[in-house]
HTML snippet that shows the backbone in 3Dmol.js (N, CA, C, O; Angstrom):
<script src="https://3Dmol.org/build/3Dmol-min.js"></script>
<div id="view" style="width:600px;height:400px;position:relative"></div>
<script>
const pdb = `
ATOM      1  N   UNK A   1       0.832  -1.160   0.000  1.00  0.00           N
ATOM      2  CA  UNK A   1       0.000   0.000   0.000  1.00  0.00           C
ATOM      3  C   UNK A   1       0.887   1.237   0.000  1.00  0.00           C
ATOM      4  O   UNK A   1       1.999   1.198   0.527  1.00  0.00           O
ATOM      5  N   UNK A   2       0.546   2.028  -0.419  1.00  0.00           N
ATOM      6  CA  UNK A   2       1.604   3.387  -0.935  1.00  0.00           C
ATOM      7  C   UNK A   2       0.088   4.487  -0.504  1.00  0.00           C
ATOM      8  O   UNK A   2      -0.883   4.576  -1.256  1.00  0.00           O
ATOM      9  N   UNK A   3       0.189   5.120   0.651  1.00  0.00           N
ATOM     10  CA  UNK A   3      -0.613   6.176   0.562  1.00  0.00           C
ATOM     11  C   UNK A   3      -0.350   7.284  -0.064  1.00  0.00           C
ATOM     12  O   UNK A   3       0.629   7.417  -0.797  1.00  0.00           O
ATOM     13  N   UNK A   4      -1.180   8.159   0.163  1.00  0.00           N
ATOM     14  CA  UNK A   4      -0.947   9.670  -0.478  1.00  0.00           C
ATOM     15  C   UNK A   4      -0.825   9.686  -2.073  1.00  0.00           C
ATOM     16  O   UNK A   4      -0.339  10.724  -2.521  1.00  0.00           O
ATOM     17  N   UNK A   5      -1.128   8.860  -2.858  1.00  0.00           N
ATOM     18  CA  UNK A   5      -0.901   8.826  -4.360  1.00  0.00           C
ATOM     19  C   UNK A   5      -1.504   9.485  -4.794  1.00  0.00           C
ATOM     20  O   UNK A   5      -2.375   9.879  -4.019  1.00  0.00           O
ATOM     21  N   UNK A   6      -1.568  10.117  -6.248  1.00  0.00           N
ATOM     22  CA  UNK A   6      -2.472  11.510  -6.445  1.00  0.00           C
ATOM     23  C   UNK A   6      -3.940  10.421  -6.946  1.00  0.00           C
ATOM     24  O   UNK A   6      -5.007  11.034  -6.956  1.00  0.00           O
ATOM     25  N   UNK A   7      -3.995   9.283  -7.241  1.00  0.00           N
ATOM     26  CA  UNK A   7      -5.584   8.636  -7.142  1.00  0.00           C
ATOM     27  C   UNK A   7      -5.032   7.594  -7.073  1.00  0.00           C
ATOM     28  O   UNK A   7      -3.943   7.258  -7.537  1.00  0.00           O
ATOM     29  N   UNK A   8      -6.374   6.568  -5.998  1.00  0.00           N
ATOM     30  CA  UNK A   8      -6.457   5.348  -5.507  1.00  0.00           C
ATOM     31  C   UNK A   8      -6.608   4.424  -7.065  1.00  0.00           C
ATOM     32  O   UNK A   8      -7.400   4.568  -7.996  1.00  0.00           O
ATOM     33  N   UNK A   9      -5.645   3.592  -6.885  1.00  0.00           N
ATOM     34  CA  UNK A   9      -5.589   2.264  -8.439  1.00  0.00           C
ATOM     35  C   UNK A   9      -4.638   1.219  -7.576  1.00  0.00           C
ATOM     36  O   UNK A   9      -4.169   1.463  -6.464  1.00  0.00           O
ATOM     37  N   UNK A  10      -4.474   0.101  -8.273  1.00  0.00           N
ATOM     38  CA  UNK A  10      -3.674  -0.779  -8.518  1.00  0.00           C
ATOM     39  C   UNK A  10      -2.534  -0.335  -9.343  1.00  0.00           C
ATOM     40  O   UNK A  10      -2.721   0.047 -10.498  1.00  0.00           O
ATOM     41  N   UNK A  11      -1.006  -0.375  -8.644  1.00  0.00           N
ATOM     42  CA  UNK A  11       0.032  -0.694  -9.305  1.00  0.00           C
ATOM     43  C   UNK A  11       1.169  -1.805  -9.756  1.00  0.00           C
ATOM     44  O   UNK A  11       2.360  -1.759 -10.063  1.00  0.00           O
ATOM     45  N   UNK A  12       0.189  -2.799  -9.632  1.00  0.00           N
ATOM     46  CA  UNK A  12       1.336  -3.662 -10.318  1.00  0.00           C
ATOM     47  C   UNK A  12       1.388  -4.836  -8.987  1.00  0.00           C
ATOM     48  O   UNK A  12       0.720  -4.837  -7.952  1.00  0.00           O
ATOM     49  N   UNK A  13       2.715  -6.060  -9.571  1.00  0.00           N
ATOM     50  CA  UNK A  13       2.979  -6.788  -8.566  1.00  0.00           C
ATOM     51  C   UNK A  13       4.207  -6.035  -8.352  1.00  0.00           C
ATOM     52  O   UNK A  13       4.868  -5.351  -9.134  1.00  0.00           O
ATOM     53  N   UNK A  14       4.478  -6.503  -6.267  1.00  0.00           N
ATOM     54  CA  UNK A  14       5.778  -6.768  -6.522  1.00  0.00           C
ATOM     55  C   UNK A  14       5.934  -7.920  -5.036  1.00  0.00           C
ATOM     56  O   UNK A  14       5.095  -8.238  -4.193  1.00  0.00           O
ATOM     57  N   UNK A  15       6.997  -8.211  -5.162  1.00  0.00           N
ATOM     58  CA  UNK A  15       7.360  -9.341  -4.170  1.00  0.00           C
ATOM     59  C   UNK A  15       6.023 -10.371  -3.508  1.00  0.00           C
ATOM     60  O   UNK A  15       5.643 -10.679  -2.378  1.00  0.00           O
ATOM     61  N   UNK A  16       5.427 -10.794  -5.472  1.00  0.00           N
ATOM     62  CA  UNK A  16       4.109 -11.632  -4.789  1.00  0.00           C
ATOM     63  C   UNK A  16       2.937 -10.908  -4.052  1.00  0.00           C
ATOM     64  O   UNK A  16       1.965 -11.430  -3.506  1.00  0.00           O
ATOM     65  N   UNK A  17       3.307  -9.364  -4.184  1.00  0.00           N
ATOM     66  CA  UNK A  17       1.803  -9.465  -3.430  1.00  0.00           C
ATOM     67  C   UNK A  17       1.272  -7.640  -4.226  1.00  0.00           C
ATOM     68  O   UNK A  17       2.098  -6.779  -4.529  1.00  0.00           O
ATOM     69  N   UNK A  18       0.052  -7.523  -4.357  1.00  0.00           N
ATOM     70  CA  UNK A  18      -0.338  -6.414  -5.096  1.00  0.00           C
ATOM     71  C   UNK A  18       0.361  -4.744  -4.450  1.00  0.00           C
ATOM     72  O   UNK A  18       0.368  -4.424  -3.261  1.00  0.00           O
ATOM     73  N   UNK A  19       0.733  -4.152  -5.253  1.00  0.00           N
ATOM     74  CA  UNK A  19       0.821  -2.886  -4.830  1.00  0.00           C
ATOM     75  C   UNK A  19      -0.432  -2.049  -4.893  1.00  0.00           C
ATOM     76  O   UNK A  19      -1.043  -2.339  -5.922  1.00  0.00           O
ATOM     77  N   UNK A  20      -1.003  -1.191  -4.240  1.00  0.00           N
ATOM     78  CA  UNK A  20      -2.065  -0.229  -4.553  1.00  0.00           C
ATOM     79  C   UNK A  20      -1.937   0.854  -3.745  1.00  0.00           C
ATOM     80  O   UNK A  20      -1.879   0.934  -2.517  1.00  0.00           O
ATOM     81  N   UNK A  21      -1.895   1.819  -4.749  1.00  0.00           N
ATOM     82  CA  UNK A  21      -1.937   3.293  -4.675  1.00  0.00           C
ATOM     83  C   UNK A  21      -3.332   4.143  -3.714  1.00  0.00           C
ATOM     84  O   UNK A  21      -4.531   4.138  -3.993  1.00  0.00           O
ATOM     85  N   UNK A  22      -2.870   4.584  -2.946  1.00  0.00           N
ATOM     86  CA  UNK A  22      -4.451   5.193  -2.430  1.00  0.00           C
ATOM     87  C   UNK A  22      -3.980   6.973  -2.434  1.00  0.00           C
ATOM     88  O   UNK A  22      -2.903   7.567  -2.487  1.00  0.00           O
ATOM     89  N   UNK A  23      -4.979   7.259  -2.373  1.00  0.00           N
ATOM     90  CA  UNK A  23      -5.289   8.620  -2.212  1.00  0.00           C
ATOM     91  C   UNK A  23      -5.204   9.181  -0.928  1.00  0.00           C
ATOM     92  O   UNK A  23      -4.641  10.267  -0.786  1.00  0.00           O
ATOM     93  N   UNK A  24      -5.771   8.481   0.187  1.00  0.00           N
ATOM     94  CA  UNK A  24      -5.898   8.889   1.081  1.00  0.00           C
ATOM     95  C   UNK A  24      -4.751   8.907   2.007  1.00  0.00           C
ATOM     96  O   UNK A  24      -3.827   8.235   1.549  1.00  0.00           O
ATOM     97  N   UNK A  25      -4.503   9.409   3.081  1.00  0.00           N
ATOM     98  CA  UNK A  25      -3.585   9.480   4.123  1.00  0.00           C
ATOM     99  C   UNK A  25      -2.958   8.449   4.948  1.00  0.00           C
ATOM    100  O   UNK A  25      -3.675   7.583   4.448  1.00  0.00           O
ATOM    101  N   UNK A  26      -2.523   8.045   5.453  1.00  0.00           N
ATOM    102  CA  UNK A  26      -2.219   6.919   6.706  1.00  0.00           C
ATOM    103  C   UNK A  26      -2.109   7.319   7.709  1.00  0.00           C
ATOM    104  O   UNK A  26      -1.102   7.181   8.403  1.00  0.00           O
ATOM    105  N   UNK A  27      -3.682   8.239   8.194  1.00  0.00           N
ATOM    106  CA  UNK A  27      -3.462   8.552   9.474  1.00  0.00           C
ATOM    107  C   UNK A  27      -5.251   8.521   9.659  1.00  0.00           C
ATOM    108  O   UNK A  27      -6.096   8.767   8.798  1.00  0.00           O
ATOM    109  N   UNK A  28      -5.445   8.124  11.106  1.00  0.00           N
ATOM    110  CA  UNK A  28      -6.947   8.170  11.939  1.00  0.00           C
ATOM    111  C   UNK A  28      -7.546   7.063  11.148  1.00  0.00           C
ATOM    112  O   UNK A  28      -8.758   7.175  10.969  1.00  0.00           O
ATOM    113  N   UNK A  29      -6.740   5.604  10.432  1.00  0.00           N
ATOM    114  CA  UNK A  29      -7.296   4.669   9.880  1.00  0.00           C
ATOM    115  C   UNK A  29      -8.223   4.935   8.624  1.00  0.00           C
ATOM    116  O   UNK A  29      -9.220   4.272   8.339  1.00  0.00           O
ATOM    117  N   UNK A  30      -7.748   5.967   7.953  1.00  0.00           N
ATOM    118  CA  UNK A  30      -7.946   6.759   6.236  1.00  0.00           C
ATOM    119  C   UNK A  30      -7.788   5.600   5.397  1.00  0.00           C
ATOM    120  O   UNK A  30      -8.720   5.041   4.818  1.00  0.00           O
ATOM    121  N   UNK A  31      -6.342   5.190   5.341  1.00  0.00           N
ATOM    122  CA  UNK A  31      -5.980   4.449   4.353  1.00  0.00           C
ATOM    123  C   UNK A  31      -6.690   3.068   4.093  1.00  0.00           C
ATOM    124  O   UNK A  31      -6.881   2.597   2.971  1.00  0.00           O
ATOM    125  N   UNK A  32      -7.076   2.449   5.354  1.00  0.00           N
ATOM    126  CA  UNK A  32      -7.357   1.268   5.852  1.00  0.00           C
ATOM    127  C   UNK A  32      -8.872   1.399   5.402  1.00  0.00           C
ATOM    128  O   UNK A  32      -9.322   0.275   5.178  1.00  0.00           O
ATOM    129  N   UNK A  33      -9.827   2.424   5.191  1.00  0.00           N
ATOM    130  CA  UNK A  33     -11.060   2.681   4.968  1.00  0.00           C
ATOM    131  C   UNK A  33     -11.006   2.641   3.421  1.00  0.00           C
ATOM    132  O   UNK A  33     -11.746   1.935   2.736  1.00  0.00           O
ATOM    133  N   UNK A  34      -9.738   3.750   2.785  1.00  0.00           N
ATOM    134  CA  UNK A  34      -9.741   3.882   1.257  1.00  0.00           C
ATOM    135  C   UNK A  34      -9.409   2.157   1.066  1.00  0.00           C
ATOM    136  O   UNK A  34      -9.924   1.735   0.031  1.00  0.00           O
ATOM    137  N   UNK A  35      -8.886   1.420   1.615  1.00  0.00           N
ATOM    138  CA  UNK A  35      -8.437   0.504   0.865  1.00  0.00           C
ATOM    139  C   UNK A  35      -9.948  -0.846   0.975  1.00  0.00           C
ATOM    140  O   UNK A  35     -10.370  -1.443  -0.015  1.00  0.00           O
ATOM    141  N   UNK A  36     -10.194  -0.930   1.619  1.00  0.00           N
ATOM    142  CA  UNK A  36     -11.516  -1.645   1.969  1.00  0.00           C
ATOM    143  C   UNK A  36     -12.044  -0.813   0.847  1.00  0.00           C
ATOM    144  O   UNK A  36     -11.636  -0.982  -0.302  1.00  0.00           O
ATOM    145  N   UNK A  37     -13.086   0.225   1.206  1.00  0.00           N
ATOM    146  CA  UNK A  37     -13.690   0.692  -0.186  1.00  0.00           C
ATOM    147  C   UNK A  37     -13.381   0.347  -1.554  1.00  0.00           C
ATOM    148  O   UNK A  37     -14.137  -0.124  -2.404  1.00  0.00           O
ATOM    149  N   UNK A  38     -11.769   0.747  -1.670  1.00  0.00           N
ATOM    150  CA  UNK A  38     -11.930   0.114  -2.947  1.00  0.00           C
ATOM    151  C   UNK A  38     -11.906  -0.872  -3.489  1.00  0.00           C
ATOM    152  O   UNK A  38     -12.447  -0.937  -4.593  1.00  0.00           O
ATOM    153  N   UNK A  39     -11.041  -2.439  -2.717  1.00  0.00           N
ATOM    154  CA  UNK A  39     -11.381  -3.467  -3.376  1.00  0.00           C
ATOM    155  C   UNK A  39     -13.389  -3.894  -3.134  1.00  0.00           C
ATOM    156  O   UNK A  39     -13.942  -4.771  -3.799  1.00  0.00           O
ATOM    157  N   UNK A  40     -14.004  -3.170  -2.237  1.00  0.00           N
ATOM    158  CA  UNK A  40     -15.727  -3.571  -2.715  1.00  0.00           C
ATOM    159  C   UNK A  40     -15.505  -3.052  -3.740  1.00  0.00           C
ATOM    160  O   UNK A  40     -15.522  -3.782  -4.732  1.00  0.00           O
ATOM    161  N   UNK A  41     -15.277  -1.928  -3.877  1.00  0.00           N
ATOM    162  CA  UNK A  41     -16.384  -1.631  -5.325  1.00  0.00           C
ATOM    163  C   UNK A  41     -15.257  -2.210  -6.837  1.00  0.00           C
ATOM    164  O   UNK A  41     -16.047  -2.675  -7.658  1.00  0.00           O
ATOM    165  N   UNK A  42     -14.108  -2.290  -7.278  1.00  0.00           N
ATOM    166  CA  UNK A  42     -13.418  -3.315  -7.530  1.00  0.00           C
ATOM    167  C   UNK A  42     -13.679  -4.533  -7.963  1.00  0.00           C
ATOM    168  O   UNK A  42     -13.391  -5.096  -9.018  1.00  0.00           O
ATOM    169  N   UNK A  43     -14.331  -4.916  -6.908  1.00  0.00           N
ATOM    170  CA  UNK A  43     -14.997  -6.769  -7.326  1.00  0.00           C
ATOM    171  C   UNK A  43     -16.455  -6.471  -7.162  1.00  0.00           C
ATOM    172  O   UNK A  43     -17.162  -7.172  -7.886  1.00  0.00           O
ATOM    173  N   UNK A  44     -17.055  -5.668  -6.447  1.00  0.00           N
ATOM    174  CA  UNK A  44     -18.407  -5.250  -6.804  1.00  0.00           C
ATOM    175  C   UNK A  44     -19.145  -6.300  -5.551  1.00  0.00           C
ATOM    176  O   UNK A  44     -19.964  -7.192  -5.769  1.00  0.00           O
ATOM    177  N   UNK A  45     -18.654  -5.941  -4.381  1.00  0.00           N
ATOM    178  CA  UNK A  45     -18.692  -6.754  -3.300  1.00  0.00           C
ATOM    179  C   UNK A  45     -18.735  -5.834  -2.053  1.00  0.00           C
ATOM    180  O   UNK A  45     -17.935  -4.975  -1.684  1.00  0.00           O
ATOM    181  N   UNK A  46     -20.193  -6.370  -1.376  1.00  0.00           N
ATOM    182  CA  UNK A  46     -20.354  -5.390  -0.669  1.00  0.00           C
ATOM    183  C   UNK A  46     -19.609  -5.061   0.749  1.00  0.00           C
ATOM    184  O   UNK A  46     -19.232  -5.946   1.517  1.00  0.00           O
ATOM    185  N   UNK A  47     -19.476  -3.891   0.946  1.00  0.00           N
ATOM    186  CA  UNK A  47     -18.016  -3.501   2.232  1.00  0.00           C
ATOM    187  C   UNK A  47     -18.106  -4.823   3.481  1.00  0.00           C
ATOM    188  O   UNK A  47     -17.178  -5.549   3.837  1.00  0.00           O
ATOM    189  N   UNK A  48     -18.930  -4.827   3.764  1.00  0.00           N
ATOM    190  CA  UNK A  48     -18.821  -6.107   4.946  1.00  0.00           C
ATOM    191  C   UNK A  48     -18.079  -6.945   4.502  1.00  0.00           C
ATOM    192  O   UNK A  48     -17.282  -7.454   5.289  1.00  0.00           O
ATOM    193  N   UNK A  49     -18.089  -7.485   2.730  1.00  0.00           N
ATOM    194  CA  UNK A  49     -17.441  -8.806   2.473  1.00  0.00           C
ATOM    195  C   UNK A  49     -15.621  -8.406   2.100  1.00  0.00           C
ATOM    196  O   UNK A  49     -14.897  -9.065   1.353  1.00  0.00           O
ATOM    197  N   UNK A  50     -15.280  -7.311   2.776  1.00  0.00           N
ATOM    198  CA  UNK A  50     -13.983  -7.213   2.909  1.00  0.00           C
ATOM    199  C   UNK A  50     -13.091  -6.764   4.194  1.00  0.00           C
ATOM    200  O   UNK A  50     -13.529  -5.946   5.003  1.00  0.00           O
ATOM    201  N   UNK A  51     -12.225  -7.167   4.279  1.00  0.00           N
ATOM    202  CA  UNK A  51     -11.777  -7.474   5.678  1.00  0.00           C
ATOM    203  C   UNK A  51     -10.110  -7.112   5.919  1.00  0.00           C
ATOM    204  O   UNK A  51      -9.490  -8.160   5.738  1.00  0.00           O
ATOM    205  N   UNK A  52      -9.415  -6.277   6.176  1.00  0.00           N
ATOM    206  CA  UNK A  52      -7.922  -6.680   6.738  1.00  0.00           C
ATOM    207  C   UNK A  52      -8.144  -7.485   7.627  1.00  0.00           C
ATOM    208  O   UNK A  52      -9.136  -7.389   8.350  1.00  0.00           O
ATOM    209  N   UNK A  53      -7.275  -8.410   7.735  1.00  0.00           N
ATOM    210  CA  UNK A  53      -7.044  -9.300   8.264  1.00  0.00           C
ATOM    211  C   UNK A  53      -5.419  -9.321   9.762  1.00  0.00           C
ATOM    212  O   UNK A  53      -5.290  -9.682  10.932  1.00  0.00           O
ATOM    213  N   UNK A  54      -4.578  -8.703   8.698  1.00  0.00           N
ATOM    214  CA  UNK A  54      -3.149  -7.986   9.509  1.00  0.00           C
ATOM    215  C   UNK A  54      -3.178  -7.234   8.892  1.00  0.00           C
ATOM    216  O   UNK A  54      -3.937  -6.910   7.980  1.00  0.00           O
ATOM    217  N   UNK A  55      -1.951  -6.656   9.500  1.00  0.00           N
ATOM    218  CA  UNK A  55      -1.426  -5.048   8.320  1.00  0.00           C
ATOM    219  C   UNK A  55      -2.165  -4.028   9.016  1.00  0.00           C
ATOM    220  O   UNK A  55      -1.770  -3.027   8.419  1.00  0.00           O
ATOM    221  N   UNK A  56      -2.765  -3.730   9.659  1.00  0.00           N
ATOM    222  CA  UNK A  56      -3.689  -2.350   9.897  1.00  0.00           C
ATOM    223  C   UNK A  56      -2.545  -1.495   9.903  1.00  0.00           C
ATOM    224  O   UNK A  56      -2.506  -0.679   8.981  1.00  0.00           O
ATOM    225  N   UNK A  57      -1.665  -1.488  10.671  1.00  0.00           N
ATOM    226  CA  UNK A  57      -0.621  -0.377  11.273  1.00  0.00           C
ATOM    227  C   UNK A  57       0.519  -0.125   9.621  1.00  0.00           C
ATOM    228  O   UNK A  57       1.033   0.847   9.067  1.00  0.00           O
ATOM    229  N   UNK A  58       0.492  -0.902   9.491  1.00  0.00           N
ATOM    230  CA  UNK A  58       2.019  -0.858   8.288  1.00  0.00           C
ATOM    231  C   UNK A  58       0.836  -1.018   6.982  1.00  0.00           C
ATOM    232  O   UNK A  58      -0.356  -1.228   6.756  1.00  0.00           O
ATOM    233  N   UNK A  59       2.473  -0.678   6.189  1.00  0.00           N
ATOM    234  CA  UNK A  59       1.892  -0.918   4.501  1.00  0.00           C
ATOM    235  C   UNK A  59       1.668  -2.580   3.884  1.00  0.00           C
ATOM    236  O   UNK A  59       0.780  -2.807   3.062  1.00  0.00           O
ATOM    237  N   UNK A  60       2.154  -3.159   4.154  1.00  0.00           N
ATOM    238  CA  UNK A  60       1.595  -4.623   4.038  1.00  0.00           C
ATOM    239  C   UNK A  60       0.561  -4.982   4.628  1.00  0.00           C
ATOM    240  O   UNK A  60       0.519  -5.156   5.845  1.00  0.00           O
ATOM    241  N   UNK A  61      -0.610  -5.172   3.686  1.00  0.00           N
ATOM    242  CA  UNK A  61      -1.718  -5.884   5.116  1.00  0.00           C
ATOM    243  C   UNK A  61      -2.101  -7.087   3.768  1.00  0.00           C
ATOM    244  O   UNK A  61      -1.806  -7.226   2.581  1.00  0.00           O
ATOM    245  N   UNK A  62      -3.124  -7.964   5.054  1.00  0.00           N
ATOM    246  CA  UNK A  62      -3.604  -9.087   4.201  1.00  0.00           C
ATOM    247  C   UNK A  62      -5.237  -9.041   4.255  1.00  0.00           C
ATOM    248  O   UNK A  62      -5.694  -8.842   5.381  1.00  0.00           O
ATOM    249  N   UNK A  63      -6.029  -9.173   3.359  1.00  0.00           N
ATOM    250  CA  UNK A  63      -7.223  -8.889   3.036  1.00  0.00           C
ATOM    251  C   UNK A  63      -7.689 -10.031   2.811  1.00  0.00           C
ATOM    252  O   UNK A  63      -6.996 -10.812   2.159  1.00  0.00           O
ATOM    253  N   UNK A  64      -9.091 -10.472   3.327  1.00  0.00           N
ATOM    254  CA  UNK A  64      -9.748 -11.545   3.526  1.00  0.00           C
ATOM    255  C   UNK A  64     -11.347 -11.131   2.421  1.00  0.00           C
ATOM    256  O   UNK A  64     -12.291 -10.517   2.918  1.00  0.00           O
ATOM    257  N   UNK A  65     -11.353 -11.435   1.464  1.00  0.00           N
ATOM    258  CA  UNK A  65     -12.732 -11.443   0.421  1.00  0.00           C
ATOM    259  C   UNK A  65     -13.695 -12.605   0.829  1.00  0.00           C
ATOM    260  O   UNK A  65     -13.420 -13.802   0.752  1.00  0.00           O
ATOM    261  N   UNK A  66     -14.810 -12.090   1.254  1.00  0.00           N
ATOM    262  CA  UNK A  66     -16.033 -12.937   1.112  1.00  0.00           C
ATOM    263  C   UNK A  66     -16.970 -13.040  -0.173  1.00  0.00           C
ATOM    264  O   UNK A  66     -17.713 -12.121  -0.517  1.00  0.00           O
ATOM    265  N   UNK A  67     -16.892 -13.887  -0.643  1.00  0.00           N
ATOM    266  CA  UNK A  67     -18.312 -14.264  -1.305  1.00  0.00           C
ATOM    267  C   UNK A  67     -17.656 -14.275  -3.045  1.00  0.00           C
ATOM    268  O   UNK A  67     -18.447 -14.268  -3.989  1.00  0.00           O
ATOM    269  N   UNK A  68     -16.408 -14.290  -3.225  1.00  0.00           N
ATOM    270  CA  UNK A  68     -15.733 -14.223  -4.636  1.00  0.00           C
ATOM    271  C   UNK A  68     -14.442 -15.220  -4.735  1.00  0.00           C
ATOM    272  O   UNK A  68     -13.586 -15.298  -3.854  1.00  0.00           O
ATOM    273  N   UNK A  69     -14.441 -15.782  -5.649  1.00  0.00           N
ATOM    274  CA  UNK A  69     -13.325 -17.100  -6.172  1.00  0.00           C
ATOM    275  C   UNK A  69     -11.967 -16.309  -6.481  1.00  0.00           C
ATOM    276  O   UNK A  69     -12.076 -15.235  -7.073  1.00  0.00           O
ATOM    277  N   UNK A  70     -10.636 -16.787  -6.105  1.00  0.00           N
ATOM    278  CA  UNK A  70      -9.468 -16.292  -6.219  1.00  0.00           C
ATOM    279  C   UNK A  70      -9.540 -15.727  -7.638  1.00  0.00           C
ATOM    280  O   UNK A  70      -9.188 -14.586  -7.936  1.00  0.00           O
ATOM    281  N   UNK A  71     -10.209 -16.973  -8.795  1.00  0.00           N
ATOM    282  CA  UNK A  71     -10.000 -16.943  -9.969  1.00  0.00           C
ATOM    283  C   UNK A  71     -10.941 -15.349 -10.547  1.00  0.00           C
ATOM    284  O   UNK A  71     -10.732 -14.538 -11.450  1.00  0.00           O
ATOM    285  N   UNK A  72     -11.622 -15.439  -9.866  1.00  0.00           N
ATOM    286  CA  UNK A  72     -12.478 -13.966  -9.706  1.00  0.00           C
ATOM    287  C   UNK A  72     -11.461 -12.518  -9.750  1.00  0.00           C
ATOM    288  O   UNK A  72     -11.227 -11.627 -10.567  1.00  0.00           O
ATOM    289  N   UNK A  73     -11.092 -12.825  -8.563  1.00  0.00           N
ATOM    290  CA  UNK A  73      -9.991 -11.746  -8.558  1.00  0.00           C
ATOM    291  C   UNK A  73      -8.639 -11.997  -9.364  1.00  0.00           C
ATOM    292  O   UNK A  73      -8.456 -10.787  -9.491  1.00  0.00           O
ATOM    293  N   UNK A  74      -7.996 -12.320  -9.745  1.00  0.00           N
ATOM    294  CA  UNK A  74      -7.216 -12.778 -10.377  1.00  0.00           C
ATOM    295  C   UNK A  74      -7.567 -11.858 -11.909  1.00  0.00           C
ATOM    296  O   UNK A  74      -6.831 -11.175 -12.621  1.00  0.00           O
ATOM    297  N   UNK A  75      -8.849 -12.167 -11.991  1.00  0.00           N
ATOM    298  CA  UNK A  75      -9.004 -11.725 -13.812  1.00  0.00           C
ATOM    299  C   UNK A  75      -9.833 -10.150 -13.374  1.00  0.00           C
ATOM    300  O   UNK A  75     -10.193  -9.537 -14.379  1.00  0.00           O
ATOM    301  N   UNK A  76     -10.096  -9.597 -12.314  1.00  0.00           N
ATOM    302  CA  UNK A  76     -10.525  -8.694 -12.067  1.00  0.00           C
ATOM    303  C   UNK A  76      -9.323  -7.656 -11.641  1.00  0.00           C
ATOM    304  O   UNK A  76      -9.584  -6.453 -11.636  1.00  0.00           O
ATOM    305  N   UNK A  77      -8.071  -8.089 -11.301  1.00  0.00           N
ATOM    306  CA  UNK A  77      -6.920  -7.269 -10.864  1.00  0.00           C
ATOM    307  C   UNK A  77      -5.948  -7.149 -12.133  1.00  0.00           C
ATOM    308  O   UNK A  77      -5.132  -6.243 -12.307  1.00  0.00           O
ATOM    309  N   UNK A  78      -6.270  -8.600 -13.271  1.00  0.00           N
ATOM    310  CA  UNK A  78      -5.440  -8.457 -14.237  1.00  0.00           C
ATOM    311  C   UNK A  78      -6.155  -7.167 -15.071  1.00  0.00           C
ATOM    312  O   UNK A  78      -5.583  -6.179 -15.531  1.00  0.00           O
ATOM    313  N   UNK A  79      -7.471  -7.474 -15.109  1.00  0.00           N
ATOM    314  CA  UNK A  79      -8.311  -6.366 -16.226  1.00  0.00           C
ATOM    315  C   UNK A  79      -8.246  -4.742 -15.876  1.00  0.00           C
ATOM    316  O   UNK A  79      -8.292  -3.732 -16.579  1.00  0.00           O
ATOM    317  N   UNK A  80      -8.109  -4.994 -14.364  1.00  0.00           N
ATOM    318  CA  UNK A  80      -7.704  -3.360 -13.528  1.00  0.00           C
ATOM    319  C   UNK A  80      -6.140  -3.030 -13.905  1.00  0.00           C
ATOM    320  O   UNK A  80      -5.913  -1.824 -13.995  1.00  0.00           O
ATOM    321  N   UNK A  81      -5.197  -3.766 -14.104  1.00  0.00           N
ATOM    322  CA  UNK A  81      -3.841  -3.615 -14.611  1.00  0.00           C
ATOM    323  C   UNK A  81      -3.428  -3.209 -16.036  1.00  0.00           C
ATOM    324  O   UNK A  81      -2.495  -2.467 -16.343  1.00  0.00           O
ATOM    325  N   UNK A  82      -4.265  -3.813 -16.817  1.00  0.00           N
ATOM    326  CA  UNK A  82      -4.673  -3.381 -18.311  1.00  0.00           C
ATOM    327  C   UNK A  82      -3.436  -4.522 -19.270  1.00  0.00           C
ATOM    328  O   UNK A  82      -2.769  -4.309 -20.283  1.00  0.00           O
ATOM    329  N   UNK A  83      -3.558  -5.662 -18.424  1.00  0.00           N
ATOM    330  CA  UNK A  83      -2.493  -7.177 -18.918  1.00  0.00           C
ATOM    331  C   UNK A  83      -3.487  -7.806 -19.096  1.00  0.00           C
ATOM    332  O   UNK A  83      -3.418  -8.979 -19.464  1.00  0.00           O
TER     333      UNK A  83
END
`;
const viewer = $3Dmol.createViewer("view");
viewer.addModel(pdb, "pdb");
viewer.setStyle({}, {cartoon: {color: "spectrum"}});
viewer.zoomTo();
viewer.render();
</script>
């Protein structure tokens, strides 16, 4: 997670795990809200069915999706990447 980016997207892989750009701040749990928001609307999944899991404090976190197949996301992060 890379806060403060001039708009919230997906940038790419790196070391196995997604980079994404947010807009928002990393402070009063901003980022942690922008980033939930956007993978719902993303996979088109409503906010309850997304979750940090770790990571709240740091830029690595791990996100828990309800109700969508890896293979789901997979072709929904490739099509957001433009690969």
């Amino acid at each position: 997670m890379i806060p403060r980016a001039r708009k919230t997207a997906l940038g790419g892989v790196r070391d196995d795990a997604l980079v994404v750009r947010l807009a928002a701040p990393p402070v009063e749990g901003a980022a942690n809200e922008a980033i939930v928001d956007y993978f719902a609307a993303l996979l088109r999944l409503p906010r309850r069915a997304v979750r940090i899991v770790s990571g709240e404090r740091g830029r690595r976190k791990r996100i828990a999706l309800a109700g969508v197949t890896a293979e789901t996301v997979r072709q929904v992060v490739k099509a957001a990447n433009g690969t």
